[in-house]
N, C-alpha and C positions, 0 to 999 in steps of 0.2 A: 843498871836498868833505868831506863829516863822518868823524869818526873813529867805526868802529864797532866797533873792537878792542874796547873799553871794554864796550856792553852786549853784546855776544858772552860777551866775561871772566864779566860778573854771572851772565849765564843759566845758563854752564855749571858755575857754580859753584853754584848754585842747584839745578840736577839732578842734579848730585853729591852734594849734601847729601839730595835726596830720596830718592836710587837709596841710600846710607848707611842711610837711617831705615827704609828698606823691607825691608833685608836685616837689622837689626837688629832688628822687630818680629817676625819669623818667627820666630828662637829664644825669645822670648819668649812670644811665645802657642802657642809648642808646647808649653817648661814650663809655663806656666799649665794649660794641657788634662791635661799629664802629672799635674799636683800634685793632679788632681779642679777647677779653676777654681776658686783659691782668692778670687779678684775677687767669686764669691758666696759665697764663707764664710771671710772672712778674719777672724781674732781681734780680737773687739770686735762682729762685725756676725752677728746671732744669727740662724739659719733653724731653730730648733727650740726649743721651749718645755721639753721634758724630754727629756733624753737618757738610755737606759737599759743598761745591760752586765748583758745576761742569762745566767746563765754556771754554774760550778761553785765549789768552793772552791778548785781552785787558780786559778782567774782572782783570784779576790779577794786574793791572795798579793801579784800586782803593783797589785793595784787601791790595797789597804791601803799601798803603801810610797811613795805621794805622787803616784796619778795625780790624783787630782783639785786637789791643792796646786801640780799643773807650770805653768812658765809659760802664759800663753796660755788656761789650760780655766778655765770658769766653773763651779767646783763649786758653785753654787748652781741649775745645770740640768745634774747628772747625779747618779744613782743608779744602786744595783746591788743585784739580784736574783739571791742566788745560794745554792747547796744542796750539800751534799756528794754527788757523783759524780748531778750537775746534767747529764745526757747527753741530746745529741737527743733520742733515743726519748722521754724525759721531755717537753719543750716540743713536740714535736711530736705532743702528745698532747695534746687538750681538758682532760679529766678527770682531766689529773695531779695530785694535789696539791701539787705545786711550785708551782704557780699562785697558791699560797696563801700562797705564803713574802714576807713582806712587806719593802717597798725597804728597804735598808741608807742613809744619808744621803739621805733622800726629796730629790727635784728644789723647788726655792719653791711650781713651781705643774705643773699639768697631772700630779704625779707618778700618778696611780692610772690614767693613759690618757696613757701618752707616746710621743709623735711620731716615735720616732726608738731605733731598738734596736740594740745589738751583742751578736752574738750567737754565742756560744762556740761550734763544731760538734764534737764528740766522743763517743767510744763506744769503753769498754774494756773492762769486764766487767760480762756477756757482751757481744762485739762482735755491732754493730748489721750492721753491712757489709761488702764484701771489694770488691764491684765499682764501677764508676764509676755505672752505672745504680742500684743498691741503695742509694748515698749519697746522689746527685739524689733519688731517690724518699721517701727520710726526710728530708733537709733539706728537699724541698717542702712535706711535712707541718705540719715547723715554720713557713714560710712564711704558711701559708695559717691555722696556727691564730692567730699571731701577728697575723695580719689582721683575724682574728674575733674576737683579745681586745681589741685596741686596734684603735678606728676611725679616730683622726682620723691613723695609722700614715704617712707620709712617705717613710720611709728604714730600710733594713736594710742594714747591713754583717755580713759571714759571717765569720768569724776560729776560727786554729785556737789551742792552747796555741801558747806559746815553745816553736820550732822548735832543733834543734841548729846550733852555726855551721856556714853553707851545707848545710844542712837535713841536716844526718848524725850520726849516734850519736857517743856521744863511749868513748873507753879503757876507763870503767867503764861493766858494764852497767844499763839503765837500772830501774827496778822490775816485778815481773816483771809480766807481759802491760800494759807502759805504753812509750810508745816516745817518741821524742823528733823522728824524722826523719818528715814527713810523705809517703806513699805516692801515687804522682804519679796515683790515680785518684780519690783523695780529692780535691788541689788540681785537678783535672781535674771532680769535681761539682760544687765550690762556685761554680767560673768558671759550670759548663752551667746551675744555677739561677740566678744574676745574668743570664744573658743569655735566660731564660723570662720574668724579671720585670723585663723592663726599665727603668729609671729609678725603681726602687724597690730591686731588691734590688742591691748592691755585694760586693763584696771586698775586705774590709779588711785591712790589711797584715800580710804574712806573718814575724814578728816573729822573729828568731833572736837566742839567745842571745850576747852578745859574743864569749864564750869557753866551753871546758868546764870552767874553771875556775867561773865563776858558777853552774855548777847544785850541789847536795846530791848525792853520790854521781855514779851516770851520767842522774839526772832522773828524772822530770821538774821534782820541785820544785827550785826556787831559792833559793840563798842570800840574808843579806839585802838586799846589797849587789847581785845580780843583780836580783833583784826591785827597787830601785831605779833600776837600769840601764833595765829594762828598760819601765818605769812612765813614765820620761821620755820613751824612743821611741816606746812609742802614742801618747802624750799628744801629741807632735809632729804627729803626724797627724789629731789628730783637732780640733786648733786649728781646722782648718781645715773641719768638721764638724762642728758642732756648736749 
């Protein structure tokens, strides 16, 4: 009579190693999905010809203390376009002459029509907005001229300044009509325009301060060493973007 202990034994150890792989791929391609899928933009494998950080000068505060030297980013496909008090209303206006302000470490190639924008959203004086609606409706602005100035346009991510740790003011206060903690109708437009434009416009990460220690005073700018802090954690993100 045959012994079938034996291929019984293989099979079910064979379905056990399947039933294993299967419950292991699930958290796996949930991080993947979570990281933006980084499988299509992981560092080294390029989806964009110029990458551009359209922004203010305090963006350029963390731009200048080593975002484009972080590991992982190819500064040779990213430049930045930026203006002193560089505010929506401004980009989202055709005929601003901010338009004119020319890249800061131009991209190799494609710099004068690039693929791929990040794009500072702010408004301090005078404020642009108060409501959720009033913020969607100026950041669509900029959306839409953003389209009209670069055609062969791919991708926008929306990003506010460096947030306070866990998005709150810090002991001192911050400079005056400048804030550090972002207003949940604000982070509530920027979501409602990524999901008007779908698979174009994103949200990009909402970047906090390590400490209160890292900002000048109660902020918003940064020390040098926070602007370094904090140059590396975009940079982190956007390995995977770019």
């Amino acid at each position: 009579m045959p012994n079938l202990s034996r291929p019984l034994h293989r099979i079910l150890a064979v379905a056990a190693c399947l039933m294993f792989a299967e419950a292991l791929a699930i958290p796996i391609a949930a991080a993947a999905q979570a990281a933006g899928n980084p499988a299509q933009g992981r560092a080294g494998a390029a989806q964009f010809v110029c990458n551009q950080v359209t922004s203010l000068t305090l963006t350029r505060e963390w731009y200048d203390a080593g975002f484009e030297q972080a590991p992982g980013i190819a500064d040779d496909r990213w430049q930045l376009k930026a203006r002193q008090s560089g505010y929506i209303t401004e980009w989202s206006n055709p005929n601003s002459d901010f338009w004119n302000q020319q890249p800061q470490s131009p991209c190799a190639n494609g710099s004068a029509s690039p693929d791929h924008v990040v794009l500072t959203v702010l408004s301090w004086r005078p404020p642009c907005c108060a409501t959720q609606a009033e913020w969607e409706a100026q950041v669509g602005k900029a959306v839409s001229t953003l389209q009209s100035k670069y055609a062969g346009l791919k991708r926008i991510d929306l990003m506010t300044v460096v947030r306070g740790p866990r998005n709150q003011g810090c002991p001192a206060p911050p400079a005056t009509d400048e804030y550090i903690a972002m207003p949940k109708e604000f982070d509530a437009a920027l979501a409602g325009v990524a999901a008007k434009f779908p698979g174009l416009v994103f949200v990009g990460p909402k970047t906090e301060a390590p400490s209160c220690a890292a900002f000048v005073g109660g902020g918003p700018h940064l020390t040098k060493e926070g602007n370094a802090a904090v140059a590396k954690a975009i940079a982190a993100y956007f390995v995977n973007h770019q």
